[in-house]
C-alpha positions in Angstrom: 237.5 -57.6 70.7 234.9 -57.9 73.4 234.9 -56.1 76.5 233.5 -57.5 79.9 233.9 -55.1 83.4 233.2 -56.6 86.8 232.1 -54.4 88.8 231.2 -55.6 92.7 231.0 -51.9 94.4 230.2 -48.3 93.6 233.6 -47.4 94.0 234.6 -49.8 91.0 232.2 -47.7 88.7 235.0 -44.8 88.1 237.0 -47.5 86.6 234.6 -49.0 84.5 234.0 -45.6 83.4 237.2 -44.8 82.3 237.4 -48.1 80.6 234.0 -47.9 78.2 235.5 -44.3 77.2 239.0 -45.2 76.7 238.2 -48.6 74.5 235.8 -46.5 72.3 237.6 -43.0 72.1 236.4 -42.7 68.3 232.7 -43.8 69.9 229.7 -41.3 70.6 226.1 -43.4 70.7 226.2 -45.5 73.7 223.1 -48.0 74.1 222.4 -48.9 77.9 220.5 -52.6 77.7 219.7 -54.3 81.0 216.4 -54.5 83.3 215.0 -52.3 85.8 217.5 -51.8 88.2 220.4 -53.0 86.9 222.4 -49.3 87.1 222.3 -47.8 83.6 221.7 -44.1 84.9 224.3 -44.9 87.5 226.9 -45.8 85.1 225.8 -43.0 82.7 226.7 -40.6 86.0 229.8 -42.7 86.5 230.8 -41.9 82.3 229.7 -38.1 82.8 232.0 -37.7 85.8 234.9 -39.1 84.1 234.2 -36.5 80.6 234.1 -33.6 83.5 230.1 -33.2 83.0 229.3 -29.6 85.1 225.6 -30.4 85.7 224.1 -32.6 88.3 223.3 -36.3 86.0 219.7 -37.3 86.3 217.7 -39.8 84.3 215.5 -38.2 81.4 212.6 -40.4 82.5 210.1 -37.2 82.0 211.8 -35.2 79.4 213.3 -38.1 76.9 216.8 -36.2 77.1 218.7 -34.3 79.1 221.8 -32.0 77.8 224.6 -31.5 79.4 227.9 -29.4 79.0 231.6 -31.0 79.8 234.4 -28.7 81.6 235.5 -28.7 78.0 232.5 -26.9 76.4 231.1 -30.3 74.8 227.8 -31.3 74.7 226.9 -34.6 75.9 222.9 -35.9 75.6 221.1 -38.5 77.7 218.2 -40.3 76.6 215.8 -42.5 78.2 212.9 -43.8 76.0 211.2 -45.9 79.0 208.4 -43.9 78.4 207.9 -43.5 74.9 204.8 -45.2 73.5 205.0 -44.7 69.7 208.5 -44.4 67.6 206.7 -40.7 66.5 207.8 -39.6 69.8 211.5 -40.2 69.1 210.8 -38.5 65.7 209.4 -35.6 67.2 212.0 -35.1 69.3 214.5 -34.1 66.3 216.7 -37.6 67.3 218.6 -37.7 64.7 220.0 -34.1 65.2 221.1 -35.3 68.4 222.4 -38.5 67.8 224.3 -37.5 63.9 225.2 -34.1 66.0 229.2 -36.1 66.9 228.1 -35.4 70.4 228.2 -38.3 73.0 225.1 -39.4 73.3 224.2 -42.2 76.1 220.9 -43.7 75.1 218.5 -45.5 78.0 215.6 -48.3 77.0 217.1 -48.6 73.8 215.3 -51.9 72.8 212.6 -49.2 72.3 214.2 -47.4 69.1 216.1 -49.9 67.8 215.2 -49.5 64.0 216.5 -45.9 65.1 220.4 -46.4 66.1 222.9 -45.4 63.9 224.7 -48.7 62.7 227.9 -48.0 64.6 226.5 -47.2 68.2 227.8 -49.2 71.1 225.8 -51.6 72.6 226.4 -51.8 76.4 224.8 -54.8 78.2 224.5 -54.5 82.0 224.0 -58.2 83.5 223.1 -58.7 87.2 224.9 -61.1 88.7 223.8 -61.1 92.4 225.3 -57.9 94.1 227.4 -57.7 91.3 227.5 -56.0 87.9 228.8 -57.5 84.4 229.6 -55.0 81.9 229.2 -56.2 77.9 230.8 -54.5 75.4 232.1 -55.2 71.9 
């Protein structure tokens, strides 16, 4: 059953949070698609809040992935592969320790590894819609 979130204000995002989780409790590879801008990170910090992340959330632009630890002592890892250049990066990186590791893991850019997601990861499409945001799930 397909999933779409409206989401017109900042304040909406908790909610839109809580709703990706929820719909996909048995879920842990979340793919961020949409452009520049449209608020993948921001919705990432939205999901971390809501799993009771203890770090400050930041974009991996520099370091590919960040790792971050939940009130509960679980590991959660966010990747962004803006960056990468050639598909040895992601290899290099040990991905599939990560992303086989049943850790949540919320994925950036990732048109860019495609060929590398495991079949059953969750593709979440950001649309822009003037000020607002339309959230695509399956």
């Amino acid at each position: 059953m397909a999933m779409e979130i409206l989401v017109g204000s900042l304040n909406e995002l908790d909610e839109a949070a809580r709703l990706i989780i929820e719909n996909h409790k048995s879920s842990r590879i979340f793919a961020f698609f949409g452009e520049m801008g449209a608020g993948k990170t921001t919705l990432i910090k939205a999901i971390c809040k809501y799993l009771k992340v203890k770090q400050t959330v930041n974009s991996p632009t520099f370091s590919i992935v960040n790792e971050y630890d939940t009130e509960q002592g679980k590991r959660i890892f966010h990747f962004d592969f803006y960056r990468i250049k050639k598909i040895e990066e992601v290899y290099d990186i040990g991905y599939e320790e990560y992303f086989y590791s049943d850790n949540y893991c919320f994925i950036e850019w990732p048109e860019k590894i495609e060929s590398l997601l495991p079949e059953e990861h969750i593709a979440v499409k950001i649309v822009l819609e003037g000020n607002n945001r339309k959230i695509l799930l399956p």
